[in-house]
DRENPA-3360 file (N, C-alpha, C; in nm, 2 decimals, always signed):
BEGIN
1 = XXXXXXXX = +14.47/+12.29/+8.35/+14.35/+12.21/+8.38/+14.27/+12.28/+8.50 ~ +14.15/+12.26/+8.46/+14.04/+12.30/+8.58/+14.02/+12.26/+8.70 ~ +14.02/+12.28/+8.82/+13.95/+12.18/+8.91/+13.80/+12.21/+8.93 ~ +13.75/+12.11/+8.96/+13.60/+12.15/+8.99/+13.59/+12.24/+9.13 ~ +13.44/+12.28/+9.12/+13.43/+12.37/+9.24/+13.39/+12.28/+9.33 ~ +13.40/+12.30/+9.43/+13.31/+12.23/+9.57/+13.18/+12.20/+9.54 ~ +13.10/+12.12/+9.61/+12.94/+12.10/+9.62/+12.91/+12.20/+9.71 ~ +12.78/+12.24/+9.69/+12.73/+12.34/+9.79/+12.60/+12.25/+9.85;
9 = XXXXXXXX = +12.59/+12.28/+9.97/+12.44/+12.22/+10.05/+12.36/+12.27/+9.96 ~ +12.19/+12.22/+9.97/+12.06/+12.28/+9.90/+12.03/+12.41/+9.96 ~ +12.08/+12.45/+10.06/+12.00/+12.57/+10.19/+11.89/+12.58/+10.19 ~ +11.88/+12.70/+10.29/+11.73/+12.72/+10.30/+11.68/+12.75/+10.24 ~ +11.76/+12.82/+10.13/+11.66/+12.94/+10.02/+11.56/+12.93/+9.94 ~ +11.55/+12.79/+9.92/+11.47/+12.73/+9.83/+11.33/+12.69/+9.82 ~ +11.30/+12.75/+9.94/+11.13/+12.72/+9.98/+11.12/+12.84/+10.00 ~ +11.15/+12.94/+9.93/+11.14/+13.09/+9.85/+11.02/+13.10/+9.79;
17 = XXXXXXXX = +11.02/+13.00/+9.67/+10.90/+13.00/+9.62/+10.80/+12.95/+9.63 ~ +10.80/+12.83/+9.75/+10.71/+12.74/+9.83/+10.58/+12.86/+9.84 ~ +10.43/+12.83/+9.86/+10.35/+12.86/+9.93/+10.25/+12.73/+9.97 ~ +10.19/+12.78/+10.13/+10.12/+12.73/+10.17/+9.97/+12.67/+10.05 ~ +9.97/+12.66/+9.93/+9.88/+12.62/+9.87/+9.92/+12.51/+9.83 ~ +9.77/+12.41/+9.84/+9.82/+12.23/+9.91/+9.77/+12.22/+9.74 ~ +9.75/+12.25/+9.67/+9.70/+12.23/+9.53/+9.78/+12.13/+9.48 ~ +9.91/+12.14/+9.48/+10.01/+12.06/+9.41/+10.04/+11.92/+9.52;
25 = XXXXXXXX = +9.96/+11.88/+9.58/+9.94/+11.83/+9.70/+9.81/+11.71/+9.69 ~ +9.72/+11.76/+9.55/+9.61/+11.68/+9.54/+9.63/+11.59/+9.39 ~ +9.64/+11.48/+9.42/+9.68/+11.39/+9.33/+9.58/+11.38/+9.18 ~ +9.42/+11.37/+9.31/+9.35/+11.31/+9.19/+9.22/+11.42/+9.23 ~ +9.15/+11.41/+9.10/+8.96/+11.44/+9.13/+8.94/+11.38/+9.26 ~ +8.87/+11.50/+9.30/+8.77/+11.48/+9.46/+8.62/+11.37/+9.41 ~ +8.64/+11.30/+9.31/+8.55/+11.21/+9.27/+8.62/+11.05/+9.34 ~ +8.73/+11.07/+9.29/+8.81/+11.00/+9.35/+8.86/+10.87/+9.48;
33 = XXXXXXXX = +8.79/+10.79/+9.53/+8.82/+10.68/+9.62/+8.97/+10.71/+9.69 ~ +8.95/+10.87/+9.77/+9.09/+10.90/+9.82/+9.16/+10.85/+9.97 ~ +9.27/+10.87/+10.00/+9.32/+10.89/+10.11/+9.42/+10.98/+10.14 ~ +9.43/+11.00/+10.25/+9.54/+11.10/+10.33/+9.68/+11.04/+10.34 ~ +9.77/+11.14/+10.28/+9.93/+11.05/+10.35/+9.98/+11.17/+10.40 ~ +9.98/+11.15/+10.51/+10.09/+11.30/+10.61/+10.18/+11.21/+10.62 ~ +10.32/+11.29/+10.56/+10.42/+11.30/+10.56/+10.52/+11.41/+10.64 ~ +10.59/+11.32/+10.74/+10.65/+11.43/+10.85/+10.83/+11.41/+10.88;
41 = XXXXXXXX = +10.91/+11.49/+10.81/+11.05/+11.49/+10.80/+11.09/+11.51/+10.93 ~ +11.20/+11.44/+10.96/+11.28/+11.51/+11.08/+11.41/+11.47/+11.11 ~ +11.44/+11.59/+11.17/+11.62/+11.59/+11.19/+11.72/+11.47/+11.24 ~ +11.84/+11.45/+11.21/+11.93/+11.35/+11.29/+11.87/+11.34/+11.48 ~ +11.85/+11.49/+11.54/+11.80/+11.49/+11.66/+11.64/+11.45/+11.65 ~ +11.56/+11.40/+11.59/+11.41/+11.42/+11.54/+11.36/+11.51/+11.55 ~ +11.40/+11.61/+11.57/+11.32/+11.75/+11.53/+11.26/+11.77/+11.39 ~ +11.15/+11.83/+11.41/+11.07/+11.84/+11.26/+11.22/+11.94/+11.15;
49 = XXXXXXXX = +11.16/+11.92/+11.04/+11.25/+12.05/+10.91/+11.12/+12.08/+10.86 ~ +11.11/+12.23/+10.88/+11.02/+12.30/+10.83/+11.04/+12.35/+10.69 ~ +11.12/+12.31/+10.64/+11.13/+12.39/+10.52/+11.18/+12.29/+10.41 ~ +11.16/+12.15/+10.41/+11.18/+12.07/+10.32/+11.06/+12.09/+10.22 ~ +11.13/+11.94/+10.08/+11.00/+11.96/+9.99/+11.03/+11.84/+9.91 ~ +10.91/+11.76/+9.95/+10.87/+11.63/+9.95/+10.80/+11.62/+9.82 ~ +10.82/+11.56/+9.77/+10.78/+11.53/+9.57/+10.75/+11.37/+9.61 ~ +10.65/+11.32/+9.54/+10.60/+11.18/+9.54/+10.55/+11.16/+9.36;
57 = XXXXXXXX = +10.57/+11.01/+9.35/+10.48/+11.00/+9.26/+10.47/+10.84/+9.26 ~ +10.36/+10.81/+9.16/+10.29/+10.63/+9.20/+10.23/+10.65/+9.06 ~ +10.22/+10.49/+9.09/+10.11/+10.49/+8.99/+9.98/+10.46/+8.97 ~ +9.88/+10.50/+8.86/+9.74/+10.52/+8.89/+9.65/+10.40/+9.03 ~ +9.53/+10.41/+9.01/+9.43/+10.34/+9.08/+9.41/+10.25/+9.02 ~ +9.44/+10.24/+8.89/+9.43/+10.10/+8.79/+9.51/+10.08/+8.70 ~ +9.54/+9.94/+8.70/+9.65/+9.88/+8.59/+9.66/+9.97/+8.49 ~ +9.77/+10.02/+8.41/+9.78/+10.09/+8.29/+9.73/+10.26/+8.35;
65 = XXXXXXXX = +9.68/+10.27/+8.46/+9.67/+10.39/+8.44/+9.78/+10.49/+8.49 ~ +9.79/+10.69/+8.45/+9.86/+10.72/+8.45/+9.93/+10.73/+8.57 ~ +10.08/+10.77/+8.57/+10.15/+10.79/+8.66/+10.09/+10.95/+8.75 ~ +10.09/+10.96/+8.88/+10.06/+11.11/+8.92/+10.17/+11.17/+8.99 ~ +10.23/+11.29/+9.02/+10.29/+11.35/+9.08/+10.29/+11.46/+9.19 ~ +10.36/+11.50/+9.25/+10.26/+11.57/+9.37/+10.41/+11.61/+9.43 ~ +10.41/+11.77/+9.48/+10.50/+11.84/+9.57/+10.44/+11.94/+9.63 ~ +10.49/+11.92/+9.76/+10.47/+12.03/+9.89/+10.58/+12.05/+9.93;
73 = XXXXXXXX = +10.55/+12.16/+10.01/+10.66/+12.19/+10.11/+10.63/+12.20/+10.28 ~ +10.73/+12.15/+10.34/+10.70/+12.08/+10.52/+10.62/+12.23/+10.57 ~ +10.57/+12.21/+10.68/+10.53/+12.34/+10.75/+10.62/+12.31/+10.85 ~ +10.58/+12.42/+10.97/+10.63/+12.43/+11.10/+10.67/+12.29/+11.20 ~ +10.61/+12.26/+11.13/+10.58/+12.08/+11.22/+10.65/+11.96/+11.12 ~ +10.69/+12.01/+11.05/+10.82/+11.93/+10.99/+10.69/+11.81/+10.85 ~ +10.57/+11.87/+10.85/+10.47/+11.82/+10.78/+10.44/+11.89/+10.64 ~ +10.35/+11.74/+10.56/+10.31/+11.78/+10.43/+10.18/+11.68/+10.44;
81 = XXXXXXXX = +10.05/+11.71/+10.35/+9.98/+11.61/+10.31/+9.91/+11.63/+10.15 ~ +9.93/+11.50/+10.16/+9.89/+11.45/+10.02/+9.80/+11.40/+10.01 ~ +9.68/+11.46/+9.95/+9.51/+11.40/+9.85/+9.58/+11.29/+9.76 ~ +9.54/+11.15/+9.80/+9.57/+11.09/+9.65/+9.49/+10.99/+9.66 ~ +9.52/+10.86/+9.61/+9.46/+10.73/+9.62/+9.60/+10.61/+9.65 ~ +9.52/+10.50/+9.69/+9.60/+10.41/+9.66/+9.66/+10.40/+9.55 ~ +9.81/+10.37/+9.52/+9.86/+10.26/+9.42/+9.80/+10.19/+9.38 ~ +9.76/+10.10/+9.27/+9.73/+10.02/+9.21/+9.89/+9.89/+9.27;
89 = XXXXXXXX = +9.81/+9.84/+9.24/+9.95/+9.71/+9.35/+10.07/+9.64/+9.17 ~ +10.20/+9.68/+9.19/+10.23/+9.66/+9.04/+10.25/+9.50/+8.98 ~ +10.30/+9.42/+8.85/+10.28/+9.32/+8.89/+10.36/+9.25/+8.96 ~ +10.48/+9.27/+9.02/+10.55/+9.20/+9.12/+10.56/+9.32/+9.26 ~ +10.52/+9.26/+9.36/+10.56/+9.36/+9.48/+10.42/+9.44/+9.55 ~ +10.49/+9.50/+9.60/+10.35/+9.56/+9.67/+10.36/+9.68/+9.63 ~ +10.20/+9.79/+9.66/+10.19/+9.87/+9.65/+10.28/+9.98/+9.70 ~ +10.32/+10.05/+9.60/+10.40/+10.20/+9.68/+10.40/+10.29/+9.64;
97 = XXXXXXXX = +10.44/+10.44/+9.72/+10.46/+10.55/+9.66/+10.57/+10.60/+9.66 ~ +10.67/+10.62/+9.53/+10.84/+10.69/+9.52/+10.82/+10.87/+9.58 ~ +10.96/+10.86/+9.67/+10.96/+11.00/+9.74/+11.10/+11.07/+9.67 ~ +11.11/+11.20/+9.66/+11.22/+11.26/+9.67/+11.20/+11.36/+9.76 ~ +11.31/+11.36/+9.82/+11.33/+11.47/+9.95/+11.43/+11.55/+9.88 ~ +11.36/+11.69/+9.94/+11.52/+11.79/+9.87/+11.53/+11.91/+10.06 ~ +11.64/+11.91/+10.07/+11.63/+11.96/+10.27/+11.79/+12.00/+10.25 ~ +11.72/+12.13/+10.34/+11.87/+12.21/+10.41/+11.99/+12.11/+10.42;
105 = XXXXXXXX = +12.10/+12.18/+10.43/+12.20/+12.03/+10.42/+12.26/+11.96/+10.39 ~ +12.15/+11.92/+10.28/+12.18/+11.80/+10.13/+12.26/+11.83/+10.02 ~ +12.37/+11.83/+10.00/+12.42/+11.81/+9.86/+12.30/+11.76/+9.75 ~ +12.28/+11.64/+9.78/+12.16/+11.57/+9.66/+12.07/+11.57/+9.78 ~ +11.97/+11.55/+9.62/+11.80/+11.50/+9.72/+11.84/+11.38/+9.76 ~ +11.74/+11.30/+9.83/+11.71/+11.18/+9.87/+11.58/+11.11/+9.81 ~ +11.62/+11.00/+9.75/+11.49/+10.86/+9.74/+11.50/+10.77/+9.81 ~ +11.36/+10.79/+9.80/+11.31/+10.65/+9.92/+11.14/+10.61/+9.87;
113 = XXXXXXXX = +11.11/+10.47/+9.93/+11.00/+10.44/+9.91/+10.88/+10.45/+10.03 ~ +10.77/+10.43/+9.99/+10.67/+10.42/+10.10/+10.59/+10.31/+10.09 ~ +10.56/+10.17/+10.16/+10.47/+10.09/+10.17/+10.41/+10.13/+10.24 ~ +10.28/+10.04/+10.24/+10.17/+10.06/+10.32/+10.14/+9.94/+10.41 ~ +10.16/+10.00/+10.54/+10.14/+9.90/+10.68/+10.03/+9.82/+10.67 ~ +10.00/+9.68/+10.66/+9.93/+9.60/+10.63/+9.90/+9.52/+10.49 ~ +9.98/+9.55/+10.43/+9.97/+9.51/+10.29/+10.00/+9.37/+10.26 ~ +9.96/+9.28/+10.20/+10.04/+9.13/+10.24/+10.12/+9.03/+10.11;
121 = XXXXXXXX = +10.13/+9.20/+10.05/+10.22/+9.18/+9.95/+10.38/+9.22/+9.98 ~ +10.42/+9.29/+10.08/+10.49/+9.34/+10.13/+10.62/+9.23/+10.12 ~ +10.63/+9.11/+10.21/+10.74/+9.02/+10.20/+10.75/+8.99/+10.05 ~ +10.72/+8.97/+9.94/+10.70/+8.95/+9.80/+10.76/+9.01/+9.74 ~ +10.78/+9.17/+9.81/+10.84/+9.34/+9.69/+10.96/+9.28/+9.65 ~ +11.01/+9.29/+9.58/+11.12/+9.28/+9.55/+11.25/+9.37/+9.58 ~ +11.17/+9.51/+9.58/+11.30/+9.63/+9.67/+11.31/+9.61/+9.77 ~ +11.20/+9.58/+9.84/+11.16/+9.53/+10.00/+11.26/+9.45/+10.02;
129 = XXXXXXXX = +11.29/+9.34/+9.93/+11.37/+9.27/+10.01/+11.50/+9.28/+9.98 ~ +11.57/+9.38/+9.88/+11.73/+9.44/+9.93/+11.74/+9.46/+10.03 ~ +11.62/+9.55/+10.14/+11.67/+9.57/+10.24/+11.69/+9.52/+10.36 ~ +11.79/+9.54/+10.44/+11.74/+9.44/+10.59/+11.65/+9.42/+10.64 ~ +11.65/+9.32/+10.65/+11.53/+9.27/+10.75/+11.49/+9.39/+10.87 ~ +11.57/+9.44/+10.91/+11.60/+9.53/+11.07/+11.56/+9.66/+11.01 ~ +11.55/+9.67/+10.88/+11.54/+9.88/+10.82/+11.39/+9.87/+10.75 ~ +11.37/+9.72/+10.74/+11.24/+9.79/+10.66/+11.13/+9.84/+10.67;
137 = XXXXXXXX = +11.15/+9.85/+10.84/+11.00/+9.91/+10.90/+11.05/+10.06/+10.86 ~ +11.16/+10.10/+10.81/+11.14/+10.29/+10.82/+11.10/+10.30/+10.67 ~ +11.02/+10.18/+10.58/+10.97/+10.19/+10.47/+10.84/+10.22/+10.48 ~ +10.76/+10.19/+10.54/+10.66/+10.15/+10.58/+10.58/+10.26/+10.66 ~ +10.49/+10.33/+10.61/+10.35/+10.40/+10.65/+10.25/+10.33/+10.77 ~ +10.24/+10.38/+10.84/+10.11/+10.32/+10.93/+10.00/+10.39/+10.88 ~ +9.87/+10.35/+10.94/+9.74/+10.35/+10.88/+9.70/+10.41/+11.01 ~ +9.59/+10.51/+11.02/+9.55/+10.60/+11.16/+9.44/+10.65/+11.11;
145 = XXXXXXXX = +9.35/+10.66/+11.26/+9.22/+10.75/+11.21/+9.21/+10.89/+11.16 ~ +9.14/+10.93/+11.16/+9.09/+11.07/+11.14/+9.14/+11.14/+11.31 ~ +9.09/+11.09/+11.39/+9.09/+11.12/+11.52/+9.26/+11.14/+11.60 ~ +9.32/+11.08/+11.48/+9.50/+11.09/+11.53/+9.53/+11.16/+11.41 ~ +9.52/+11.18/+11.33/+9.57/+11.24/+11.19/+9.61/+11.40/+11.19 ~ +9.52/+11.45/+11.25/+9.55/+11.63/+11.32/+9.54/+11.67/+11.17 ~ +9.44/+11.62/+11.02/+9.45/+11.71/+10.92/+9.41/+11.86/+10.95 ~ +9.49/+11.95/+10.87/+9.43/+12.07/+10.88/+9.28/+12.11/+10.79;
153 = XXXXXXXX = +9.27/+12.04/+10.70/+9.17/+12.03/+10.59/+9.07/+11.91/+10.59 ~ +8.97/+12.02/+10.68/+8.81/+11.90/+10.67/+8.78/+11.85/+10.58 ~ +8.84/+11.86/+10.44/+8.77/+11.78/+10.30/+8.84/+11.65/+10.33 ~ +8.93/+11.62/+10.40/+8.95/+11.49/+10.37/+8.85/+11.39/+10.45 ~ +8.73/+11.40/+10.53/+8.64/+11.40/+10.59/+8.72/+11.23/+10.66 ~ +8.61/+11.16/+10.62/+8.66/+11.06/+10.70/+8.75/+10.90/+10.60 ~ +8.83/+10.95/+10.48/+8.93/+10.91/+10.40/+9.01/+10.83/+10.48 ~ +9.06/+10.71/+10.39/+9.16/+10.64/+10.46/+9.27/+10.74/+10.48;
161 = XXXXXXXX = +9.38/+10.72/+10.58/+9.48/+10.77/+10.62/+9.56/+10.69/+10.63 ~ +9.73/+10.77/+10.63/+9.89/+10.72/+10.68/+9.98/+10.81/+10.67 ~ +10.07/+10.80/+10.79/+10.14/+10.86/+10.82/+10.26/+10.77/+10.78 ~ +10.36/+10.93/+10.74/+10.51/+10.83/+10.73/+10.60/+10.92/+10.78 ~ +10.69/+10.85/+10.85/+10.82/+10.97/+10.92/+10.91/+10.96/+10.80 ~ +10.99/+11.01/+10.74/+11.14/+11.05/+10.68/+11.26/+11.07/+10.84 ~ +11.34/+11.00/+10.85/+11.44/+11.07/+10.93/+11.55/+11.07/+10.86 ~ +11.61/+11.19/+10.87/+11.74/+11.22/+10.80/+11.86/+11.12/+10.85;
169 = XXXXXXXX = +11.87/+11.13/+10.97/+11.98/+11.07/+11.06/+11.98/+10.98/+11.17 ~ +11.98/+10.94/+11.25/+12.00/+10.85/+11.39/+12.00/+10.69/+11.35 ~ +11.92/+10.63/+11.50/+11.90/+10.50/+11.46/+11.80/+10.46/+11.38 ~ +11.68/+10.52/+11.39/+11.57/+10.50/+11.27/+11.59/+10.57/+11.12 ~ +11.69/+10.59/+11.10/+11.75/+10.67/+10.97/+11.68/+10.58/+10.92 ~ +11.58/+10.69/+10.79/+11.48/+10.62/+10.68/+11.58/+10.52/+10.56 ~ +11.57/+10.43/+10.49/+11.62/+10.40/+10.39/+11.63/+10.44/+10.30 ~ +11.72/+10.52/+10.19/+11.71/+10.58/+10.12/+11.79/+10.51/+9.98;
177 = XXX = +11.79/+10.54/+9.86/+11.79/+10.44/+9.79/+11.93/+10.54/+9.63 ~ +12.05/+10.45/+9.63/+12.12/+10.54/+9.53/+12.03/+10.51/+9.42 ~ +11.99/+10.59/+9.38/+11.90/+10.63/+9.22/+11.97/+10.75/+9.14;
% end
């Protein structure tokens, strides 16, 4: 009889093939009714992880419409951003965007969701409310100007924005979801 091998972490090696081109980063047409989501990972100590790679997907701007997908990889600042639009709000719950995280480390990726701060569909979600009461703010995106956002890319001119932390570890450990 065989025994299986060990699990191996994901390492670093894998944003090998990563480049700094945000293309896979832009959801929809620049015709589009867009907004900004910077997305910023960070360690058990909250230190940024430069070398993660953050995959999202949602669904369209309108009922029935298609699903989009989108992956980057973190820079030096433990950051990614995403051209997209709102969710369409689905029919039970509030709007959101599904994340998979793949980071130094990890045996498996990580899923987790993203609401959006202000939403007043939010108590209603239905995944929302598996969680504690006490965790579900590390679900949850805040909304920020242009003037806090630090985009690197003037095209997103003056677009709605949100920021979301991912933390791997500590007391704000993000929620992450067995899928």
């Amino acid at each position: 009889m065989r025994a299986p091998t060990p699990s191996q972490t994901v390492g670093p090696f894998f944003d090998f093939c990563l480049t700094p081109n945000t293309r896979h980063g832009r959801l929809f047409p620049a015709s589009a009714s867009r907004l900004r989501l910077r997305v910023r990972v960070l360690d058990g100590d909250g230190e940024p992880v430069p070398d993660a790679v953050v995959e999202i997907w949602q669904e369209g701007d309108a009922p029935g419409g298609a699903p989009s997908f989108g992956r980057l990889g973190t820079q030096e600042d433990g950051t990614c951003e995403f051209d997209t639009v709102r969710p369409c709000d689905p029919a039970e719950g509030a709007a959101h965007v599904n994340i998979c995280l793949f980071a130094r480390g990890l045996l498996r990726h990580l899923h987790t969701r993203l609401y959006f701060g202000g939403d007043p569909r939010l108590p209603r979600d239905p995944v929302l409310a598996l969680v504690p009461e006490s965790r579900r703010a590390t679900l949850v995106a805040r909304a920020h100007s242009d003037d806090d956002a630090g985009s690197k890319d003037p095209a997103y001119g003056k677009d709605p924005a949100y920021s979301f932390d991912i933390r791997l570890q500590g007391p704000q450990e993000t929620v992450f979801f067995d899928v």
